[in-house]
Each structure stands twice: as C-alpha cells, then as structure tokens.
RODO-2510 file (C-alpha; in nm, 4 decimals, decimal comma):
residues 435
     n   res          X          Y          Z
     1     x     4,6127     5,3140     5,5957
     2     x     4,8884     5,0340     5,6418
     3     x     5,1499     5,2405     5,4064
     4     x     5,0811     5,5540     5,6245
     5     x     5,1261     5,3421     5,9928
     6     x     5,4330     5,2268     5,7894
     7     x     5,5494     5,5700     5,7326
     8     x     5,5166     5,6974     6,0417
     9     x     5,6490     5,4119     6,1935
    10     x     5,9967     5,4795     6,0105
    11     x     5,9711     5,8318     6,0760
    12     x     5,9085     5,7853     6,4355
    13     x     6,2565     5,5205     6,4535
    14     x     6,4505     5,7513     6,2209
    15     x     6,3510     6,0586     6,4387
    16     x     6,4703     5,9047     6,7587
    17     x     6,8168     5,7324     6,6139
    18     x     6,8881     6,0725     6,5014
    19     x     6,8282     6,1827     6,8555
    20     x     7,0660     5,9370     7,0145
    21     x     7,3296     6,0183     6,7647
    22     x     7,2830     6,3515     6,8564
    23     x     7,2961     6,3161     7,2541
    24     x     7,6317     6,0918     7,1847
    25     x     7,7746     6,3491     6,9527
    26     x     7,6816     6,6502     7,0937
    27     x     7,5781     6,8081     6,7433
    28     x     7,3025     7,0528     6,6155
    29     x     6,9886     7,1947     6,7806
    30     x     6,7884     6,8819     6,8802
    31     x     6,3493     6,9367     6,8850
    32     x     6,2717     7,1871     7,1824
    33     x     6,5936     7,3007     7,2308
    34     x     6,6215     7,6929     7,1677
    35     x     6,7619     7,8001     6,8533
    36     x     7,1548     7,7951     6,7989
    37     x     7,4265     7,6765     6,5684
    38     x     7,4669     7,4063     6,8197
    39     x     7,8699     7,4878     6,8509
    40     x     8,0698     7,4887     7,1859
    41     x     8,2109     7,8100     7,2522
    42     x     8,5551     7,7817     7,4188
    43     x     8,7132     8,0645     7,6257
    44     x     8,9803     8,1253     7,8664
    45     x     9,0190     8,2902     8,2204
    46     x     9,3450     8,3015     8,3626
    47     x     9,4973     8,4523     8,6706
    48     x     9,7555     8,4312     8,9289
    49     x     9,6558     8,2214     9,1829
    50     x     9,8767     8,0852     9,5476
    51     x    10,1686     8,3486     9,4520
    52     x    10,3353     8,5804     9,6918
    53     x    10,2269     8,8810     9,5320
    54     x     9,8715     8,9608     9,3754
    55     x     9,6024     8,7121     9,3431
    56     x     9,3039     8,7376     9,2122
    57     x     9,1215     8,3408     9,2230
    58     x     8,7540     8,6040     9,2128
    59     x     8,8612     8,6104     8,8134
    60     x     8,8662     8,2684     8,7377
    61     x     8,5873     8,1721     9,0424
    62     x     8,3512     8,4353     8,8004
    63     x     8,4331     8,2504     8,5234
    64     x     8,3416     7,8867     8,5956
    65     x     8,0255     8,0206     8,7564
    66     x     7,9350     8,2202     8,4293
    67     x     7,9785     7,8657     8,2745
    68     x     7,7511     7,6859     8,4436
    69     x     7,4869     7,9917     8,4879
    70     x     7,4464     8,0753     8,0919
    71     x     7,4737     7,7341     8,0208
    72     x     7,1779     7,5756     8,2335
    73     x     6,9912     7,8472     8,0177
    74     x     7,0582     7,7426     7,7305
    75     x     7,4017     7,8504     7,6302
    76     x     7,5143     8,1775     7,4304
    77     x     7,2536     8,1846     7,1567
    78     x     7,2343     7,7871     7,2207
    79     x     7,5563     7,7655     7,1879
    80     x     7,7291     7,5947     7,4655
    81     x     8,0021     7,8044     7,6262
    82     x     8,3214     7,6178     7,7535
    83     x     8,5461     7,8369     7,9953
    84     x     8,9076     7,7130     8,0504
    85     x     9,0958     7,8876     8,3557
    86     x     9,4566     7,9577     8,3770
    87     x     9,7306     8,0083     8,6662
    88     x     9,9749     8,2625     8,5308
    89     x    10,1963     8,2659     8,8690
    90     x    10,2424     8,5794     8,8525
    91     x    10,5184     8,5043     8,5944
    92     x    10,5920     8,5630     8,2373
    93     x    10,6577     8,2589     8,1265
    94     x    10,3143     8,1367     8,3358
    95     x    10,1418     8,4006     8,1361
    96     x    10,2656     8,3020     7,8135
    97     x    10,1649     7,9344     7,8856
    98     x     9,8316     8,0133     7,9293
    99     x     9,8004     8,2146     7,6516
   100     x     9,9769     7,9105     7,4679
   101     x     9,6961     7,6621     7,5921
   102     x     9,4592     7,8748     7,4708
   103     x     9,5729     7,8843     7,0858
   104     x     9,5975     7,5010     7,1336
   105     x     9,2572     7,4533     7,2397
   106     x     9,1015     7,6775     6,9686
   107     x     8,9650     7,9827     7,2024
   108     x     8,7655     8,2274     7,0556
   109     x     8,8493     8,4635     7,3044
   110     x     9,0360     8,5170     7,6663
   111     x     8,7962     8,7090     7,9046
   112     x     8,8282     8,8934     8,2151
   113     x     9,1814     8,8243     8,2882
   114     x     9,4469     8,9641     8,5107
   115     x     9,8304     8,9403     8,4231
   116     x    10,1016     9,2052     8,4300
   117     x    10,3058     9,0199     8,1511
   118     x    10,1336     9,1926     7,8664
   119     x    10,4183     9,1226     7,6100
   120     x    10,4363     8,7527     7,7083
   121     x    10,0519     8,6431     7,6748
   122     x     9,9540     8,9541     7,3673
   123     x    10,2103     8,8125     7,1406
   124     x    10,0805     8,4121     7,1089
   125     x     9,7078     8,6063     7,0891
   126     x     9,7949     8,8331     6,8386
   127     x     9,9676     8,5302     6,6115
   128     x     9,6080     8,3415     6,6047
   129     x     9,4339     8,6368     6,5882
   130     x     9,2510     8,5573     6,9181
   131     x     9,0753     8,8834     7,0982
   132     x     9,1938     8,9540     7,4905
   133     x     8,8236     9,0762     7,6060
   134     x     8,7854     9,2849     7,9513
   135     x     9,1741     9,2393     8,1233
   136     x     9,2053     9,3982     8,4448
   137     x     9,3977     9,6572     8,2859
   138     x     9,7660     9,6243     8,4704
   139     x     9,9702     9,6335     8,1626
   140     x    10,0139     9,8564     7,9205
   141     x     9,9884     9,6225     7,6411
   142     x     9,6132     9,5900     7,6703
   143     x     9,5932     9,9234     7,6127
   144     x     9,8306     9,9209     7,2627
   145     x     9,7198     9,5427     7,1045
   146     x     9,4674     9,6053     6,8510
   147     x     9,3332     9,2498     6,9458
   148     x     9,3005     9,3833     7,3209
   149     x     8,9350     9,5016     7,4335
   150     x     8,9299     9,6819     7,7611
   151     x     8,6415     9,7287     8,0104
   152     x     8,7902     9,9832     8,2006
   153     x     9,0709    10,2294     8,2186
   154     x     9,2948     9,9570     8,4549
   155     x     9,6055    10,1332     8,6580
   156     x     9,5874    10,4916     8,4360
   157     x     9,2523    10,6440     8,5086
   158     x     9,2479    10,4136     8,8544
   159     x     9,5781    10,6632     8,9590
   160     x     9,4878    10,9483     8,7832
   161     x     9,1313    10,9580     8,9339
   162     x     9,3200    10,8992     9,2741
   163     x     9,5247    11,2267     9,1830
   164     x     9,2238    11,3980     9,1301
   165     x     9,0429    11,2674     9,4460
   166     x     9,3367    11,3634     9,6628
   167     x     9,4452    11,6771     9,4895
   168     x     9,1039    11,7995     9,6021
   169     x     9,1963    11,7408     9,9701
   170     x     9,5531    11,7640     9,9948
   171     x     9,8343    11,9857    10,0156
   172     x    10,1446    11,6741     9,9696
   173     x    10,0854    11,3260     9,8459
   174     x    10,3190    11,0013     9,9208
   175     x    10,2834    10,7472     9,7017
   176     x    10,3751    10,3888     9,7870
   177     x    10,4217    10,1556     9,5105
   178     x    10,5508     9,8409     9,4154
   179     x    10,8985     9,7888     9,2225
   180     x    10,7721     9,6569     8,9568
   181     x    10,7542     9,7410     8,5468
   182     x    10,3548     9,8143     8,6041
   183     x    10,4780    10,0081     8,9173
   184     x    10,7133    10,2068     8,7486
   185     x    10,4030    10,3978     8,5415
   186     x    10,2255    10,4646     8,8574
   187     x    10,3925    10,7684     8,9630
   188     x    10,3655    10,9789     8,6440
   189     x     9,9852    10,8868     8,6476
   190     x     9,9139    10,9484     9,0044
   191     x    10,0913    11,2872     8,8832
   192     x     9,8808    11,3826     8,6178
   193     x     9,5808    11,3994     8,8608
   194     x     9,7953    11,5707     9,1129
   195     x     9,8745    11,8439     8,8231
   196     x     9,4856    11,9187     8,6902
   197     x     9,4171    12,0364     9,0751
   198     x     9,7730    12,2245     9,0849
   199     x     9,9244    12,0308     9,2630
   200     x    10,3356    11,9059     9,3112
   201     x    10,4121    11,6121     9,2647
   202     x    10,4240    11,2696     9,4717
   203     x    10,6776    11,1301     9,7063
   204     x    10,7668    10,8094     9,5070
   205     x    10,8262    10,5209     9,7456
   206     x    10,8795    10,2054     9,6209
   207     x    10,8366     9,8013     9,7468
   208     x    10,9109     9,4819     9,6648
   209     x    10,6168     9,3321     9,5254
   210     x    10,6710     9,0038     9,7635
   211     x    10,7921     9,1968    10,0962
   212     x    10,6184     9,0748    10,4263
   213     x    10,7775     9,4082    10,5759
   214     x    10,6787     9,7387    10,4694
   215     x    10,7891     9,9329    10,7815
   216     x    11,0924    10,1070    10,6304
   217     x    10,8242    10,2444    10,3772
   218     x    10,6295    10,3239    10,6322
   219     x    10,8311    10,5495    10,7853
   220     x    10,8998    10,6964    10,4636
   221     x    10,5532    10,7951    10,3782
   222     x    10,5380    10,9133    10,7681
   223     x    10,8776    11,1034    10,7561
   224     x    10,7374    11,4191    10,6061
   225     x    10,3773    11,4281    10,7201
   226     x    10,1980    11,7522    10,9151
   227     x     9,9589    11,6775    11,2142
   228     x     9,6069    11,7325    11,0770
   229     x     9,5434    11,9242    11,3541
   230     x     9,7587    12,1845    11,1868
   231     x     9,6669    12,1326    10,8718
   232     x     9,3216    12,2631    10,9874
   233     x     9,4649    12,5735    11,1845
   234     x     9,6364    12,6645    10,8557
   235     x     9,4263    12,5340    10,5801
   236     x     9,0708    12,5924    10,7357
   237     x     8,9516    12,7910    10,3866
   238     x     9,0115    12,4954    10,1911
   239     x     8,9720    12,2226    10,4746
   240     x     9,2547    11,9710    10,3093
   241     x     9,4111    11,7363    10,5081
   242     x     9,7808    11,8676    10,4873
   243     x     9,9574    11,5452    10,4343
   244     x     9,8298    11,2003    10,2101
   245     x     9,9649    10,8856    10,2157
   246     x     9,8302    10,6106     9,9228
   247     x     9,9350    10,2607     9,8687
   248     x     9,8658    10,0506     9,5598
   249     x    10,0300     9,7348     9,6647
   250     x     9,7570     9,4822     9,5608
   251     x     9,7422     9,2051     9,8423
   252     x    10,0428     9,3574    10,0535
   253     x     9,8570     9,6980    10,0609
   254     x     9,6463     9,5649    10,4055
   255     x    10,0686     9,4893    10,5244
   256     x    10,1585     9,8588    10,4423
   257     x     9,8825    10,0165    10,6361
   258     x     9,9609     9,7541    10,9021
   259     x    10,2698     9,8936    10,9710
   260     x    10,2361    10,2386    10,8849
   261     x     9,9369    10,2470    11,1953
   262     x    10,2143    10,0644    11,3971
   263     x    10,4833    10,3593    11,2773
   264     x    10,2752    10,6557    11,3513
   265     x    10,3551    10,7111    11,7300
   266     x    10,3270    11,0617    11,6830
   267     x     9,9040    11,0320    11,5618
   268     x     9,9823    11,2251    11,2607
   269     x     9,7145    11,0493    11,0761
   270     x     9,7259    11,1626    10,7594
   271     x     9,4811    11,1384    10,5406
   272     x     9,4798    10,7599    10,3589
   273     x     9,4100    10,6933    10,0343
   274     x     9,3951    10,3998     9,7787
   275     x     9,2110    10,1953     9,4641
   276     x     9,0031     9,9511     9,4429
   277     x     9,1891     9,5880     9,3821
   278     x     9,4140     9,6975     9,6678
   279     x     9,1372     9,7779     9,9267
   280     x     8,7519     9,6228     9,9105
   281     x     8,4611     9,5861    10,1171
   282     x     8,5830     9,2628    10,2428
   283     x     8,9110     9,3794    10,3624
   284     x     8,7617     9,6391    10,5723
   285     x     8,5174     9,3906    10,6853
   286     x     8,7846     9,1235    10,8008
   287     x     8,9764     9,4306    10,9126
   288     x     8,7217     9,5302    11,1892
   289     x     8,4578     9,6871    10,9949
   290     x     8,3541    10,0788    11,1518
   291     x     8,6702     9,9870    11,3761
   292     x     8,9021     9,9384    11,0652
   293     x     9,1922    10,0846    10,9952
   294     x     9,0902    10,1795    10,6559
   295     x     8,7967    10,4081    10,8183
   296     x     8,7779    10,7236    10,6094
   297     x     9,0060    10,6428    10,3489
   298     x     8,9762    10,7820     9,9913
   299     x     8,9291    10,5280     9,7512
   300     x     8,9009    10,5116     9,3518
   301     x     8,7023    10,2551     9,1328
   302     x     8,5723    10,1941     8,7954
   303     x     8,2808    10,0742     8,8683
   304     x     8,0146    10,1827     9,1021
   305     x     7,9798    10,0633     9,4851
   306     x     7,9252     9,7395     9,6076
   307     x     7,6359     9,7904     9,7252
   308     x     7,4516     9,9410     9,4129
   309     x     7,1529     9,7293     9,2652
   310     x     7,3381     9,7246     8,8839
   311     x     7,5444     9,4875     9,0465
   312     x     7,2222     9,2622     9,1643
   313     x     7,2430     8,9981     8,8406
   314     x     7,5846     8,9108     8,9271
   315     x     7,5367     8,8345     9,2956
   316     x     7,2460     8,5597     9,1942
   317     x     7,4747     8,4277     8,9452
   318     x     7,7557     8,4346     9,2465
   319     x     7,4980     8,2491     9,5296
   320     x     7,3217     7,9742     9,2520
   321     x     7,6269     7,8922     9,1107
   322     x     7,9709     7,9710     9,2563
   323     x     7,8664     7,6461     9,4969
   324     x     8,0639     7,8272     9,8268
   325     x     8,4043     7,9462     9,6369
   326     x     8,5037     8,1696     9,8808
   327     x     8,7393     8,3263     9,6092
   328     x     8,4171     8,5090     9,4098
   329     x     8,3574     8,7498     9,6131
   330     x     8,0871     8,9805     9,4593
   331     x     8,2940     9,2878     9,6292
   332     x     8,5856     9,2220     9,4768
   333     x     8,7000     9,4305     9,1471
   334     x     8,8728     9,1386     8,9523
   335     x     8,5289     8,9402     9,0014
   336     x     8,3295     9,2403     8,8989
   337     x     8,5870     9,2787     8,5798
   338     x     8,5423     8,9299     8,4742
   339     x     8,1557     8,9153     8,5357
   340     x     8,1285     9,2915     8,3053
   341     x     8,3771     9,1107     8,0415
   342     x     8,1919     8,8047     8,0013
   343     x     7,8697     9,0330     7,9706
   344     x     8,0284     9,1768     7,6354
   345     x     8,1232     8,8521     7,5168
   346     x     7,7611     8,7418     7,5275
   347     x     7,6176     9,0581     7,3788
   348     x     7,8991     9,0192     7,1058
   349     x     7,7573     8,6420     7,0201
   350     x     7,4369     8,7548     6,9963
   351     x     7,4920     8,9763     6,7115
   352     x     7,5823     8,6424     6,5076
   353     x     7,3502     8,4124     6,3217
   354     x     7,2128     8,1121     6,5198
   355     x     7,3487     7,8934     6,2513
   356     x     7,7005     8,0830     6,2174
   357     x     8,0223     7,9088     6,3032
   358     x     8,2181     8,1492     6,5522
   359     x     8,5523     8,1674     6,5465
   360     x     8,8252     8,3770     6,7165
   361     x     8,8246     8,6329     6,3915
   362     x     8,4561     8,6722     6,3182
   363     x     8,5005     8,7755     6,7589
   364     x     8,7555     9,0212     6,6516
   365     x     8,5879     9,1482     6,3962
   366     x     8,2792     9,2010     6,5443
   367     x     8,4067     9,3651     6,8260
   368     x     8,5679     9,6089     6,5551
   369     x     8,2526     9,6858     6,4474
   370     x     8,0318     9,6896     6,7279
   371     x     7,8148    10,0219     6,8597
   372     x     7,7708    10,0232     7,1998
   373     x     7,7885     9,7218     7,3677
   374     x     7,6063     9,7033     7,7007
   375     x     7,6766     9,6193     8,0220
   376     x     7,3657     9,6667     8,2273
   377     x     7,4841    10,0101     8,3346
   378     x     7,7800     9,9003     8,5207
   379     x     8,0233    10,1052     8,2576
   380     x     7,9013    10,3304     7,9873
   381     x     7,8391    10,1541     7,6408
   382     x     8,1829    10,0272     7,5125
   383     x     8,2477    10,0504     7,1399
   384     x     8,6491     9,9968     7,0258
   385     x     8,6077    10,1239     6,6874
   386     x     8,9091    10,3185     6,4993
   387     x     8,7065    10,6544     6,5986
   388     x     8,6406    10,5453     6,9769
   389     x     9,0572    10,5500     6,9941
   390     x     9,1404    10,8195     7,2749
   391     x     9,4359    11,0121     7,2271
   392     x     9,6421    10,9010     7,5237
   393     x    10,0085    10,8685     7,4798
   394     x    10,0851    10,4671     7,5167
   395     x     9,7176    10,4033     7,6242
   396     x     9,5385    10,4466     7,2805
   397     x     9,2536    10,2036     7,3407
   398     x     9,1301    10,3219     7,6184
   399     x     8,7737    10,3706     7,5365
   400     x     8,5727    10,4009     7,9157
   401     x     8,7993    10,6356     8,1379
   402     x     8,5272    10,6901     8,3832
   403     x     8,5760    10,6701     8,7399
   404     x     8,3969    10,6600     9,0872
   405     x     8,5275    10,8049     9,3982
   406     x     8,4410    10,6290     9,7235
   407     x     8,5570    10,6286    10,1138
   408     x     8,4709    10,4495    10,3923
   409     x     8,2359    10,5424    10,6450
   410     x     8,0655    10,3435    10,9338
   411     x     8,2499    10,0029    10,7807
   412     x     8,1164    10,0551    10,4250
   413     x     8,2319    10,1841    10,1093
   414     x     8,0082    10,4289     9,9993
   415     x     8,0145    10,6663     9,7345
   416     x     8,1895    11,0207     9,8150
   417     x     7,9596    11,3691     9,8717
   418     x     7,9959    11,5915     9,5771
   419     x     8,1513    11,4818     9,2310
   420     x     8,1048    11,0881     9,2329
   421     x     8,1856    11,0076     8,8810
   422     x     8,4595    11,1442     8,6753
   423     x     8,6215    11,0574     8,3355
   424     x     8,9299    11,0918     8,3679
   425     x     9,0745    11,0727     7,9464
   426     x     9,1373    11,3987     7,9113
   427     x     9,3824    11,4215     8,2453
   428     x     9,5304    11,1490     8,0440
   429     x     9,5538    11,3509     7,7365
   430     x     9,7610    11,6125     7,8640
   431     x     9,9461    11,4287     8,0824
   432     x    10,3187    11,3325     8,0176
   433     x    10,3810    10,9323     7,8282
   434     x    10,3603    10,6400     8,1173
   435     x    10,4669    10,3577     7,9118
***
C-alpha cells in the first residue's frame, strides 16, 4: 500500500510539472483541452487603411475578431490561430511589405485581403509557396497565381453582372471609373454585359483615384443623357430608362453622385447604377436613408443582401467580439469577403490530422485538392482544382462567377424583382481579354 501512495504520489507531481511546463511553453494538448496538434496557426490580413483613395479597415477589423472568436472555442482543430494585419497604403511597395512580413513570420496563408498591387504582394507569396486565400478580387493577378484562391469573381463578374443588370433597363450606359491599372479593365468588362443584352458600348469616363472633385465628370456622364420622361414616351414597350450613369469609384463614388445631383439642373435623372464596395447599406443610411440619393439605384454583389439570415453567424461574431470597431461593419463587402475567406481556411484545417504540423504547402496543397468547400451558403461550394479552371481570358481561376442584383428601395438594399442571381462566366467567356 505504501509503494502504491508512493506511485501515485510521483505521478500526481510529475503530472502537474508537466502542466506548468506546458502553460509556460505553450506546447501540446494539455488534459481537457479538445483534441489538436497543439500548433499556432499564423495568418495575415492586410489592407489599405487612412489613404486617400479606397479603404477597407472592415478587412482587417473581421480578421482580429475571427481571432479572438475561434480561438475562445478552442482554436482551428485546437490549434490556436494567430492573425497578423497589414496596411498596404494603397501602394506597391506597402503591398509588397506586407506580403514580405508575412514570409518572415512563417504564415501559412494571407486571408481576405484587399490590394490592387497584385504583382508586388503575389511574387514574395509565390517564392515561399504561401496561398493568397479569399482577396477582394481587384487585381488581376489573383485571378492568374496558381497560389491565389478566390471567393468571388472581384471587379470582372462585379462589372459584367452590372452590364447585364443595366443592359436590361437601358438604352446608353456612362461609365465612370477611376484612372487607374484596375480601372483600365473596367470598361471592356462593363462591355461584355452591355453586349449579351445587345447593347453599345459605354461612355468611358475616367478619375483620379484621389480627386475631392468629380464635377467635370459629372457633367460628362450628364452631357448626353435623355429626360426619363421621354425615355418612357418612346420606350414604353420595353420600359428602360433611356440614359444610365454608374460609378465604381470605391470611397469617392458617394463624391461623384454628390456632384452629379448638384450638376443635374435640368432633373434628367437618369437611371443610377453601381457595385457593391462602392455603395452599401451604410452609405445610404448615413446618406439619408428612403431620402438618399442613392434611392433606386441598381446595384451588383457577390453575395446575397445584407439583410439575409446566411449572414446571421457573422454578425454574432461582429457584436461578441469586434469590441465597438466601427470599421467591421457587417454591411460592408470587404468584411463579408474576409469573414467567407476565413470560413474556407477553417474548413481547409479541418481536413488535416489533429496531430499534423501545418504549413503554408500542406495549405496549398490541400486547397488543390479540395471538393467543395463550404461557406454556409453565402457562395456556392468553392473547389480550385485544375478541372474547376474557367476558361476566361486573363481570369483563369475564377471558380464562383455568381452574382446578385440588388437596388434600393424605402432606404434598404433589397434584392431586385425577377432574375436575382446570375453567373456571369460564360459573359466572361466570350467576352474580349481585360488584362
């Protein structure tokens, strides 16, 4: 009886030093814990945050809340995740820095990110073999990178589901754009809608991406616009609006439609149109709600309204976690982006062993493999193997080219009578190369 109290004893004092080492050291699943390699999990956000041109702090808000929701439950597959976020600035060499940090800090992925320097943050990615999970889909690059994974169809189905939703209810389109590289694509997409509902093409009008005055362009998009009061005397059959005016400016497209209200003494009102990232539900809100500007415009998404339930999860990770960061807005499409990519990322670890090291590769290559990922219904199931490739010219991994068409009525966007969902890859396919 002694030698067995004895025993026990130096089981009981073993047991509990291993403990404490394992608090200090952070290693291995400890008794009660849930079952998992016990590794940290390191991933990067980044975005451009306090720039003069697009922002998008929603991204990297997401993120940090993601961290803190999956890990007071226990981690990925009890493995803790550990999010890094990123300024870009907008910039190149911002972009490339980021990517940078991440290689230097061992990521095994960057999720849910927004930059429009794809050549400056793929190529650092692509040397280590790291996987770019769920970007926002504003350079072409994550549609070519065979280490890029996209959520969506970013800009290309976004404009060609707007050419669809406005060939279908008008006769002339302006589009107003900014000067950019990922603005110089946007006209030939916008097109390719235009062209499946026989239609000519846009007006191209272009902006500086940092202007605080759009008026010129404003009377540009104005200058060859029909009253629609005789657009309906003449095109009563069809009831289109005989003149459209859309703006994808990001943050300066609430500026353009500022002035272009302010430059339409004549009350053409034409019809407006535009996507989501460059109008939301909170800019109509802060924009007067029913009395917005914004009231009836067209607008195209990826995803599905606001206000639908899929999007429920997200919005109790968003109150119990985001601790009052007004940048994560749940309306917001960067947010929504980052909250679907970090969805896959989590479905992708649990298809490893709890006792498997994870590394940037074994990602890659799982994501390679991988039948139909899930994402609660928010996007169809997203697979990026060889035979998922779409053949669109300079947007081969495109793999989800679905789109929802929304407007605004009473304050809200809600989703459009008649055709709500489209896929827009095969507009793509025969449409002419963007990039």
């Amino acid at each position: 009886m002694t030698a067995w109290r004895h025993t026990a004893t130096l089981s009981r004092t073993f047991l509990a030093t291993a403990i404490g080492a394992c608090l200090v050291a952070g290693c291995g699943v400890l008794p009660g814990d849930s079952e998992g390699s016990g590794q940290t999990l390191t991933v990067m956000t980044f975005a451009p945050e306090g720039t003069k041109a697009t922002n998008m702090p929603g991204m990297t808000g997401m993120a940090k809340a993601y961290e803190r929701w999956v890990n007071a439950k226990g981690g990925l597959s009890g493995r803790k995740l550990r999010v890094l976020t990123c300024n870009e600035n907008n910039t190149p060499s911002g972009a490339a820095d980021c990517a940078r940090k991440a290689v230097d800090e061992k990521a095994v992925a960057v999720v849910g990110s927004y930059s429009q320097h794809g050549r400056a943050f793929m190529a650092p990615l692509e040397a280590e073999g790291i996987p770019f999970i769920g970007g926002y889909g504003v350079s072409s690059e994550e549609f070519q990178s065979v280490l890029s994974y996209p959520v969506n169809g970013g800009q290309p189905v976004l404009l060609a589901g707007a050419g669809h939703q406005l060939g279908r209810a008008c006769d002339e389109v302006a589009l107003v754009r900014p000067d950019t590289l990922a603005g110089d694509s946007m006209p030939i997409l916008l097109n390719a809608g235009l062209k499946a509902n026989k239609m000519a093409e846009a007006s191209d009008i272009r902006a500086a991406e940092d202007s605080a005055d759009l008026s010129t362009q404003a009377r540009e998009a104005l200058a060859g616009t029909t009253t629609s009061a005789a657009a309906d005397s003449k095109d009563k059959a069809r009831q289109k609006a005989k003149s459209c005016v859309t703006a994808v400016l990001g943050e300066r497209t609430e500026t353009f439609f500022d002035a272009f209200r302010r430059a339409d003494s004549q009350n053409k009102k034409p019809q407006i149109s535009s996507v989501l990232g460059s109008v939301s539900q909170s800019l109509v809100d802060r924009t007067g709600g029913k009395e917005s500007p914004f009231e009836g415009a067209f607008l195209t998404s990826w995803y599905p309204v606001a206000a639908d339930p899929l999007w429920d999860p997200m919005r109790k990770v968003i109150a119990d976690h985001a601790f009052g960061d007004d940048g994560v807005d749940p309306d917001d499409s960067g947010t929504q982006t980052t909250w679907i990519a970090y969805t896959v990322l989590n479905e992708v670890v649990k298809r490893f062993k709890p006792d498997e090291n994870i590394t940037a590769r074994k990602v890659t290559r799982s994501l390679n493999q991988a039948e139909g990922v899930t994402t609660g219904g928010l996007t169809p199931d997203l697979s990026w193997r060889y035979q998922d490739m779409r053949a669109v010219a300079g947007f081969p991994r495109i793999v989800n080219g679905r789109v929802t068409f929304q407007v605004v009525q009473a304050g809200r966007l809600v989703a459009q009578e008649g055709e709500q969902t489209m896929d827009m890859t095969a507009t793509l396919e025969q449409g002419p190369r963007a990039a």
